[in-house]
MARFI-227793 format. One line per field, with one value per residue (C-alpha): residue number from 0; x, y, z. Coordinates in steps of 0.05 Angstrom, whole numbers, m for minus. Each point is the difference from the previous one (the first is absolute). Example, Ala and Ser with C-alpha at 12.3 -4.5 7.8 and 13.67 -1.06 7.14 Angstrom:
// MARFI-227793
seq <- [0	1]
east <- [246	27]
north <- [m90	69]
up <- [156	m13]
//
This chain:
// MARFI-227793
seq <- [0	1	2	3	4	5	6	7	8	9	10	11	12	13	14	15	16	17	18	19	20	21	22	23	24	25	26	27	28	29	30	31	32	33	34	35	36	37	38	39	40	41	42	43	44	45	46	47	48	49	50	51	52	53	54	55	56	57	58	59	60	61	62	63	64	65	66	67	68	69	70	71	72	73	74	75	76	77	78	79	80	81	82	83	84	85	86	87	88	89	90	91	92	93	94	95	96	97	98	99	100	101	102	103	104	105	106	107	108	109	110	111	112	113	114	115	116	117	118	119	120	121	122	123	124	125	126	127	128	129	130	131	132	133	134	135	136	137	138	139	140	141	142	143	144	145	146	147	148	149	150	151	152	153	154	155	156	157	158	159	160	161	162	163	164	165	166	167	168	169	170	171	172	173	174	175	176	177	178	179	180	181	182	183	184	185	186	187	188	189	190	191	192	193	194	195	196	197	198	199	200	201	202	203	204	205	206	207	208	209	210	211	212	213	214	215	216	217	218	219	220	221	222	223	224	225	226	227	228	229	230	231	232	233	234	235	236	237	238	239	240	241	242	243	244	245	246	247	248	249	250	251	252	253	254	255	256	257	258	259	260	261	262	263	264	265	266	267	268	269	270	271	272	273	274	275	276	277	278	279	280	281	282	283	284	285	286	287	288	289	290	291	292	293	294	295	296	297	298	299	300	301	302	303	304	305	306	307	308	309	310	311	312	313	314	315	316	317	318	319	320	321	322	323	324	325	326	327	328	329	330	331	332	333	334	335	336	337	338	339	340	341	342	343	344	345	346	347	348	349	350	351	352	353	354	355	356	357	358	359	360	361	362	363	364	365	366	367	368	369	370	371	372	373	374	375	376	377	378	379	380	381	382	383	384	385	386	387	388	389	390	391	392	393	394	395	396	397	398	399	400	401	402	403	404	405	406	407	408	409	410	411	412	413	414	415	416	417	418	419	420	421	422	423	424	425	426	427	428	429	430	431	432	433	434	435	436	437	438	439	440	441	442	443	444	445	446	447	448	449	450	451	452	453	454	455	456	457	458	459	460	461	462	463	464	465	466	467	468	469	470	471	472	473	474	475	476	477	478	479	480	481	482	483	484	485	486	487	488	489	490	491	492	493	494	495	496	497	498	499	500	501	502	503	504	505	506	507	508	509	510	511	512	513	514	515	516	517	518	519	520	521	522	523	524	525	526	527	528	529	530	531	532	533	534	535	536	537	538	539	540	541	542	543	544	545	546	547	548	549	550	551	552	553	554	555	556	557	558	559	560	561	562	563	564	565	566	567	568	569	570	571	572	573	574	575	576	577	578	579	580	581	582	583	584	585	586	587	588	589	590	591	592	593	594	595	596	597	598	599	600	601	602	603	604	605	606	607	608	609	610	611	612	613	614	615	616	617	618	619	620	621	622	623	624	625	626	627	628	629	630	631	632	633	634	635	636	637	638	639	640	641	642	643]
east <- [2920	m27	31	19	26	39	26	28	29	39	32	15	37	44	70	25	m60	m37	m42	18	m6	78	30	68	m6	m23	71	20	m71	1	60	m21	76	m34	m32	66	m25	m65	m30	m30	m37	40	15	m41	61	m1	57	15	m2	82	m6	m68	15	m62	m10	m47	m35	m12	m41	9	m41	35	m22	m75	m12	33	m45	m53	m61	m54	4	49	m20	9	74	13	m5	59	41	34	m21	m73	m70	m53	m65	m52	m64	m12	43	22	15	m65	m10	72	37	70	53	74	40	m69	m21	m79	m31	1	66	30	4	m16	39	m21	54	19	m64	m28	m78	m3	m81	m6	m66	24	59	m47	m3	68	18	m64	57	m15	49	5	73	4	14	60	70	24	m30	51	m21	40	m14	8	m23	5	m38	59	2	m69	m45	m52	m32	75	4	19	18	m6	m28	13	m35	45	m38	27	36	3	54	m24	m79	m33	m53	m30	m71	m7	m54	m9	m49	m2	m51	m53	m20	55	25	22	43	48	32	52	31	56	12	68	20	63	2	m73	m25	m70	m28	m69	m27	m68	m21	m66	m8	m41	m17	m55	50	24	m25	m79	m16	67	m15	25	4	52	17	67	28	70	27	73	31	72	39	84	59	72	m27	m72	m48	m77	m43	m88	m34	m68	m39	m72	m16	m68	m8	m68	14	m34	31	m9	8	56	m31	m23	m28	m64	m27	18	m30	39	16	43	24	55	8	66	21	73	42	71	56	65	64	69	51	70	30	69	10	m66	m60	m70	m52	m72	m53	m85	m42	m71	m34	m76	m28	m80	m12	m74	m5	m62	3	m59	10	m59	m34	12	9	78	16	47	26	60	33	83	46	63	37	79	54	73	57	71	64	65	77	64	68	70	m44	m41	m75	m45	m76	m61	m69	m69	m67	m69	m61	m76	m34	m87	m60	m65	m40	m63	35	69	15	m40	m68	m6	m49	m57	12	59	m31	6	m17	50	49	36	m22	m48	m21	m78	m38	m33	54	41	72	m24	77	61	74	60	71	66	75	54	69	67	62	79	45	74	35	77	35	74	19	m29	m30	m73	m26	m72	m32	m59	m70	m68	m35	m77	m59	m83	m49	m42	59	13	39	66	56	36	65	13	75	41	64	23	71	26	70	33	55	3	m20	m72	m7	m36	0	m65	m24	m64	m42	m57	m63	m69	m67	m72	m66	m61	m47	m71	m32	55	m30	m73	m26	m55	m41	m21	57	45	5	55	43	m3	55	48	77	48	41	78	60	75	34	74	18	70	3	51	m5	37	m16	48	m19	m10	m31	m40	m9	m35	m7	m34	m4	m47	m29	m55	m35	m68	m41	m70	m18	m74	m41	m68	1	m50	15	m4	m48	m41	m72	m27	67	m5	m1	64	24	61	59	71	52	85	36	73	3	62	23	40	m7	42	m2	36	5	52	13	25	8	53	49	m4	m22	m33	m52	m14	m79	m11	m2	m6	m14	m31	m13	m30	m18	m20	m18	m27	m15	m36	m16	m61	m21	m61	m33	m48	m8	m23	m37	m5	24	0	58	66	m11	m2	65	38	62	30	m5	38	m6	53	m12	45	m3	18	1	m16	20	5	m64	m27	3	m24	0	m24	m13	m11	m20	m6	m36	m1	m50	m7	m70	m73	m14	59	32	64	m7	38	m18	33	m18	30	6	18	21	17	18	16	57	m10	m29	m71	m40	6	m51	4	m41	m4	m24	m6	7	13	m8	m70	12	m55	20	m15	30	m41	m27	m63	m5	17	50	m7	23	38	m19	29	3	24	13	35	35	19	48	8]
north <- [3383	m67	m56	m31	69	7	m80	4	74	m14	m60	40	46	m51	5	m41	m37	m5	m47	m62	m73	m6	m54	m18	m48	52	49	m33	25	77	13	10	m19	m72	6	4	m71	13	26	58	51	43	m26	m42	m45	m36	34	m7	71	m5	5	49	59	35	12	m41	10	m71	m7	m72	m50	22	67	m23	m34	52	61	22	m18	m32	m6	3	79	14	m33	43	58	m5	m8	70	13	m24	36	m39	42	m35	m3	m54	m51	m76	29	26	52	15	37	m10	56	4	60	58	m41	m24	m69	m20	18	m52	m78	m54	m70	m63	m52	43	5	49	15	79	13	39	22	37	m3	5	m72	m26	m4	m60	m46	m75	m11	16	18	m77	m10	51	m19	69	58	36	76	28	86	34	m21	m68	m11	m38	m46	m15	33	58	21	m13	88	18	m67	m65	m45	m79	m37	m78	m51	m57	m56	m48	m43	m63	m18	49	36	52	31	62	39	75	44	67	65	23	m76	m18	m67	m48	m71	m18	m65	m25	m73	m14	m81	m17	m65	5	58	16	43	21	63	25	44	31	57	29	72	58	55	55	55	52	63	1	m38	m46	m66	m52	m81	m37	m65	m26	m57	m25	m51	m10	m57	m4	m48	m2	m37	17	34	15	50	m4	29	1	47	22	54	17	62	31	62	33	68	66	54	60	61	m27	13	69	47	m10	m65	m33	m67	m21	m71	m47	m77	m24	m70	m26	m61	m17	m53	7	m57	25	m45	1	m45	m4	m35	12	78	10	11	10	27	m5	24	8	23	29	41	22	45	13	79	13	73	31	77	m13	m72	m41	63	m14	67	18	m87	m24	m66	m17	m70	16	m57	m6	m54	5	m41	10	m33	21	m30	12	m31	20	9	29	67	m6	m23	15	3	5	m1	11	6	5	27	6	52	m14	39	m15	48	39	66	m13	1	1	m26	m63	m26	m32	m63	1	21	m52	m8	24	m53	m19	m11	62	m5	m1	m15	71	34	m6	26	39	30	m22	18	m38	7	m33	14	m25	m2	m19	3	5	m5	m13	m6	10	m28	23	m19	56	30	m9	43	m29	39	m15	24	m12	4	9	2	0	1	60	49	14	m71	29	m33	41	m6	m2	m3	m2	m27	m12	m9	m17	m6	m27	29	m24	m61	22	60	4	67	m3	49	m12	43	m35	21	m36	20	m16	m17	43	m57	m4	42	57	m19	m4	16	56	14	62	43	m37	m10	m54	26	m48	22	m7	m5	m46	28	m4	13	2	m12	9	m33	m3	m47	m36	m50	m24	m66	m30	m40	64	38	6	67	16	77	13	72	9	45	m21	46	m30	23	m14	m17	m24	36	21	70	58	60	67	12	m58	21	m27	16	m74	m50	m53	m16	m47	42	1	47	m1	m11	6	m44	m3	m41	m36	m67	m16	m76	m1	m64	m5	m79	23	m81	m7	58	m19	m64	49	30	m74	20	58	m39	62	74	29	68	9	60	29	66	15	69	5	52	0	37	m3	28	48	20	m58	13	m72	m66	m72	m31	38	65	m54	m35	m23	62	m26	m68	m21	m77	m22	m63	m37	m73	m30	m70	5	m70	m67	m12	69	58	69	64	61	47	67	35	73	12	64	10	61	16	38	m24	m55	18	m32	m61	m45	m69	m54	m73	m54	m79	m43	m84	m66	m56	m70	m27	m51	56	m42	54	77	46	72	66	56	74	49	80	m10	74	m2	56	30	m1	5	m39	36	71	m22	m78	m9	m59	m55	24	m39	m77	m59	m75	m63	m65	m61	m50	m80	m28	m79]
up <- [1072	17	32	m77	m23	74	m8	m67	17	54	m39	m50	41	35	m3	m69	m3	m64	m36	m50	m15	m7	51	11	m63	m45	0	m72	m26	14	m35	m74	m19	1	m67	m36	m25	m19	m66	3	m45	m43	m62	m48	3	75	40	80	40	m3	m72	m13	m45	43	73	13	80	34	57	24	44	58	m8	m21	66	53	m33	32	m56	m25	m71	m50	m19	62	m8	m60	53	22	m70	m12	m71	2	21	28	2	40	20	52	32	m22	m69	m26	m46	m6	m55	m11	m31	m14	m18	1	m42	m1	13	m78	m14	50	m27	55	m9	37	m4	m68	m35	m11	45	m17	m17	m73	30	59	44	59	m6	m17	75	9	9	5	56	72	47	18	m69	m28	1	m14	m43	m48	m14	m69	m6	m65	m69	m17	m74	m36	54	20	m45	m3	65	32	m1	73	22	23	55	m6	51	14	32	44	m29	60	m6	42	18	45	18	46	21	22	46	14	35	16	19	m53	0	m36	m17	m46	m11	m59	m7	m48	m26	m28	m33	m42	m38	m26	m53	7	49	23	41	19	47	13	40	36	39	15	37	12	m13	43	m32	m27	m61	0	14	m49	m2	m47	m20	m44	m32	m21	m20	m39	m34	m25	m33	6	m28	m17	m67	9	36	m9	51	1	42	4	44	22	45	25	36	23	36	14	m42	47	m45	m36	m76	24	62	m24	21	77	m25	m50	m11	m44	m15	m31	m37	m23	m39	m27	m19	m29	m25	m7	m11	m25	m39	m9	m59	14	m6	m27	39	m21	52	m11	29	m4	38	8	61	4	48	7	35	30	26	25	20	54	25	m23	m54	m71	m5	m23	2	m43	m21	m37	m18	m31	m25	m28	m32	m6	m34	6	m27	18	m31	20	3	31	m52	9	m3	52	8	m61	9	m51	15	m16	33	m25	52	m14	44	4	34	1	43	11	0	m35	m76	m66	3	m39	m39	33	m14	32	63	58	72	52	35	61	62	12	m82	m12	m52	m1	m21	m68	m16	m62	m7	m21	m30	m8	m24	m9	23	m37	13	m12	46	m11	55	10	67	12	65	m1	74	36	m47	m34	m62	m23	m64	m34	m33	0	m77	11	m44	39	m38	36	m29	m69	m18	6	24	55	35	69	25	54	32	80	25	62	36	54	20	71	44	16	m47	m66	m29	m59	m56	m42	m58	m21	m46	9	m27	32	m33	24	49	m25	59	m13	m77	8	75	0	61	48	m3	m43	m80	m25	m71	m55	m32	48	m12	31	56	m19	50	m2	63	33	58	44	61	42	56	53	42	52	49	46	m41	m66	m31	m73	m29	m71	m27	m64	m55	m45	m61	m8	m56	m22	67	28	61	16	7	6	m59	28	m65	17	m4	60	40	28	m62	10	m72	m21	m49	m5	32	7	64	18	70	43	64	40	38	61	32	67	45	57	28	73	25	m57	33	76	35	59	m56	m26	24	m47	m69	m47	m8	m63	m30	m69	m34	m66	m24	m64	m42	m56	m57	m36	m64	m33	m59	30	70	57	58	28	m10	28	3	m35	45	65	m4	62	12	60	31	61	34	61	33	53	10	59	44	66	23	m47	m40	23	m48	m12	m54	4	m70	m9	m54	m26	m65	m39	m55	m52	m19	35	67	m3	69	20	56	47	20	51	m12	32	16	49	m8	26	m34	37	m2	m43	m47	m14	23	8	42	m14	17	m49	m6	m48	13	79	16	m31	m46	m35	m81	m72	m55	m56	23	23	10	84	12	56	71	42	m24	42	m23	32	m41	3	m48	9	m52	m12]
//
């Protein structure tokens, strides 16, 4: 072990000393009890996490800046319910999974709007915003169609930026091995109820295994208007990524490489005319994909350019009877691509776009379709007690333009200061993407004719949150049907053709959330600010119509998944925490693995500027998040930030 390995080893093993960026100031923060005034996802109808018919997991800013990270994927790590498959550091090339479910079955929110890719959900986690800009991020498992559409199956991850409630501003550097490095650097300007924010970001690195070096760039900026009865709120996105795919799209090639372009802009608002409220909402997102399977051949390159455009309109208004909610939403799905869809005529042909298009090639491909829905919803509050039923009617055009029904109801009751006792069923459906559609290459033939995947879900929770302690268990059982995976046929001709088709699967788990506030029980443990265990476990039953010999995703899911972490200050302004994490993994070649990361801060007093040292996988263990793509070894990075 060198002398970084030996440095960060030994601090790791000190006596209650672990690594965070809480302070004395920050107590009020770690306990999640303090979002009892905040709305948060659960119902289309805005309720506060007292009131929330779901358990819905919060991880807040205090817990954003004391982990031990680099991007927000990497954040998502250490949420109980979610997998984060990577394949490099700082967020790239990362997949993102609730429940065994897959990468497309999982919906991504930023600031409640939807950013999930129809293409492929290998891209919905391009996210146009860095850690110096999230306020909290709110993770909601188990089917949630009635309340935020189609592609809401196993799920769902909503990203809340900062809303800075006086002028500001902070820059912030970071450097680290592999040549990494990078600098974000956000604004924040209010005028009496308008307020503005912007940021901008920069990094990159030559990677730590062979053929993963990446650079990015990001933009985003958010405007939001507020009086006693109003709400409207502008924000718009841009993200670019060029990276070194490694073997990610197969074993085959060593060179591949990709880019990813993203655009999006979003206004939402709300209004209240006494008890009635009307919410709208448009927005529209584009990404442009360029893939080549040898970087710089022609030879297997793809480009792609997906858009969607999405209007929303929720109306709802509180009676004797409770709160009463209708709604409806229209989306638009597009590809053009060189590989993806129908081949259009040729005048329809037209050069590609974004910022690697050329000139030389033409999307000559192209399919579309159209989602529409309708939502009913009522919510009850009877003291302690909240019942919130509703459906989801929906009619796409890619299906046979039949209205189906999607139902589902939550409850939840308190009957104790600090307990919530919940139980949800829930049915969602999910549209096939256009690569699990279309895709055909070496080794792998998309199905046309694809189904929609359809699930029914039970779930029974409870949580507990005192000021000592905060504790949340789920237990669940889902029947999914007509479900999507790439899988090898034991008849298959070849023996080694991937193609896309539709099995059943019962899945089963449970979810435990575990954090333990020692400072609030004795004045003589004020240093050790909290203790943590989370852990999941997952089993899953799969039946298919003939015999499989391989597959790619459902045969891989995450069985057991284990993350403690202990957060501690060491004297005022200087803290620590420490995370460990086991990961379990059904599936060929998937062996289990252990990692330590860790971080160390100090903030000065007046709290204008923090400096802070962080590493990844401490122990420099050798691992594998997919079977044969080699993960980072021990990665160090040092950064500061200065606030005005």
């Amino acid at each position: 072990m060198d002398i970084r390995g030996f440095v960060f080893a030994a601090v790791s093993a000190m006596p209650l000393v672990a690594f965070s960026g809480l302070s004395s100031d920050d107590s009020d923060d770690i306990v999640q009890v303090g979002l009892n005034e905040i709305d948060i996802m659960s119902s289309r109808i805005p309720l506060i996490e007292a009131e929330s018919p779901r358990l819905v997991t919060v991880m807040t800013q205090a817990d954003i800046e004391s982990a031990a990270i680099h991007s927000v994927n990497d954040l998502l790590e250490y949420s109980v319910g979610v997998d984060v498959r990577q394949r490099g550091e700082m967020g790239v090339q990362t997949d993102l999974s609730v429940r065994g479910g897959t990468f497309d079955q999982v919906t991504l929110l930023l600031n409640g709007v939807n950013i999930s890719s129809p293409h492929t959900g290998h891209l919905s986690a391009d996210f146009p915003v860095s850690i110096q800009d999230i306020e909290r991020i709110e993770v909601l498992t188990g089917p949630s169609a009635r309340v935020f559409g189609t592609s809401a199956f196993t799920g769902v991850v909503n990203i809340v930026t900062k809303k800075e409630p006086v002028p500001g501003g902070s820059v912030h550097l970071y450097g680290g091995e592999y040549v990494t490095g990078g600098a974000d650097l956000r604004a924040s300007v209010k005028s009496g109820p308008l307020s503005h924010y912007i940021s901008a970001g920069t990094g990159l690195s030559s990677g730590a295994v062979p053929n993963s070096d990446f650079s990015n760039s990001r933009g985003f900026y958010n405007a939001e208007y507020r009086d006693k009865n109003s709400r409207v709120s502008f924000q718009l996105g841009y993200s670019y990524k060029r990276f070194g795919a490694n073997t990610f799209y197969g074993s085959a090639s060593t060179d591949q490489w990709e880019s990813n372009e993203r655009l999006m802009a979003a206004v939402t608002s709300d209004f209240a005319f006494g008890r009635l409220h009307f919410s709208p909402s448009v927005s529209w997102n584009r990404w442009f994909d360029h893939y080549q399977w040898h970087k710089g051949s022609p030879v297997g390159e793809n480009y792609h350019q997906v858009d969607t455009w999405s209007a929303t309109l929720n109306s709802w208004f509180e009676s004797c009877l409770g709160k009463t909610l209708f709604g409806v939403e229209m989306r638009t799905d597009c590809i053009y691509s060189t590989r993806l869809g129908h081949l259009m005529d040729e005048s329809e042909w037209f050069s590609t776009r974004g910022i690697d298009g050329t000139d030389t090639v033409q999307y000559r491909f192209g399919a579309d379709r159209t989602n529409v829905a309708a939502f009913l919803e009522h919510d009850v509050l009877l003291g302690n007690l909240t019942v919130s039923a509703g459906v989801l009617a929906n009619f796409n055009t890619a299906l046979d333009h039949r209205w189906r029904l999607y139902p589902g109801i939550d409850i939840s009751y308190r009957p104790a200061a600090g307990l919530s006792l919940f139980a949800s069923w829930n049915m969602a459906l999910r549209m096939p993407t256009f690569t699990d559609l279309y895709y055909s290459g070496v080794n792998i033939q998309g199905t046309e004719n694809l189904l929609p995947e359809k699930t029914a879900d039970l779930s029974l929770g409870m949580r507990f949150a005192r000021p000592w302690i905060h504790a949340e268990l789920q237990a669940f059982s889902s029947r999914r049907t007509d479900m999507l995976d790439w899988v090898i046929y034991e008849d298959e001709p070849d023996g080694k053709t991937f193609r896309s088709g539709n099995f059943s699967m019962d899945c089963r788990g449970v979810e435990l959330d575990l954090s333990i506030f020692p400072y609030e029980l004795a004045d003589n443990l004020g240093f050790i600010r909290r203790l943590s265990a989370r852990y999941a476990h997952i089993g899953q039953e799969l039946r298919h119509d003939k015999p499989v010999r391989s597959s790619k995703y459902a045969m891989e899911y995450l069985r057991n998944k284990l993350v403690l972490q202990a957060d501690f200050r060491i004297v005022r302004g200087l803290s620590a925490t420490v995370s460990w994490r086991w990961q379990d993994r059904v599936g060929q070649d998937n062996a289990p693995y252990t990692l330590l990361d860790g971080r160390i801060s100090w903030s000065s007093p007046m709290k204008n500027y923090t400096v802070y040292c962080s590493c990844s996988n401490i122990l420099d263990r050798e691992y594998k998040d997919y079977s044969f793509i080699e993960q980072p070894g021990r990665w160090m990075t040092m950064g500061v930030t200065v606030s005005w």
